[in-house]
C-alpha positions as CSV (number, residue, x, y, z in Angstrom):
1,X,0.0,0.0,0.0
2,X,1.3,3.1,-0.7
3,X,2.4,5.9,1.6
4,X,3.2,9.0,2.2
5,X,6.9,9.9,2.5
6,X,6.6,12.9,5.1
7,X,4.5,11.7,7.6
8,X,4.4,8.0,6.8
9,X,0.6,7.8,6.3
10,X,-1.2,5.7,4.1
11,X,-2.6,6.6,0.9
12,X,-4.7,5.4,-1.7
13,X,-3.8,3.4,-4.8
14,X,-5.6,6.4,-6.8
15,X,-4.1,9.3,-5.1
16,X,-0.6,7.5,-5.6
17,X,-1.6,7.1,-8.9
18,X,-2.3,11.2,-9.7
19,X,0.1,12.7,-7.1
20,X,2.7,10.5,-7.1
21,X,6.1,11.6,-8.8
22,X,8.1,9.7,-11.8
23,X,9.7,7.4,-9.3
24,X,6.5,6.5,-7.1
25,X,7.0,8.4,-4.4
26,X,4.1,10.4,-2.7
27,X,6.2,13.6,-1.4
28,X,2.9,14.5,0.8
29,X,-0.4,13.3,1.9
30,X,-3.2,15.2,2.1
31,X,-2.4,15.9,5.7
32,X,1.1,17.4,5.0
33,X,0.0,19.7,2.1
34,X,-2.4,22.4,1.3
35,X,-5.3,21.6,-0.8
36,X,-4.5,24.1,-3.0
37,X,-0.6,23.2,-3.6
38,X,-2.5,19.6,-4.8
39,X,-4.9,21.3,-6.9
40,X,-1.3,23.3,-8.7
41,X,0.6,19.7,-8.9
42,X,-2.9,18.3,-10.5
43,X,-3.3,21.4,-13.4
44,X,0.7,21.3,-13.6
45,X,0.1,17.6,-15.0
46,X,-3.2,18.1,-16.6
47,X,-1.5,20.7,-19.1
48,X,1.9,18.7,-19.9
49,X,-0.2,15.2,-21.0
């Protein structure tokens, strides 16, 4: 199951899936990162595929 690499938390397949960077890794959960610093990373990759 995937996780978060700050805090340690679990996180969803999906969410690893959309947030996670080239190598896997989830840099932060939910919990360790603004909603709206998600949101950026989500347009960020919506525009570049």
């Amino acid at each position: 199951m995937p996780k978060c690499d700050h805090c340690g938390a679990h996180v969803s397949e999906r969410f690893a899936r959309v947030f996670a960077d080239e190598y896997g890794k989830v840099r932060a959960c939910t919990n360790c990162s603004a909603n709206a610093g998600i949101a950026e990373v989500a347009k960020e990759r919506a525009r570049s595929t």
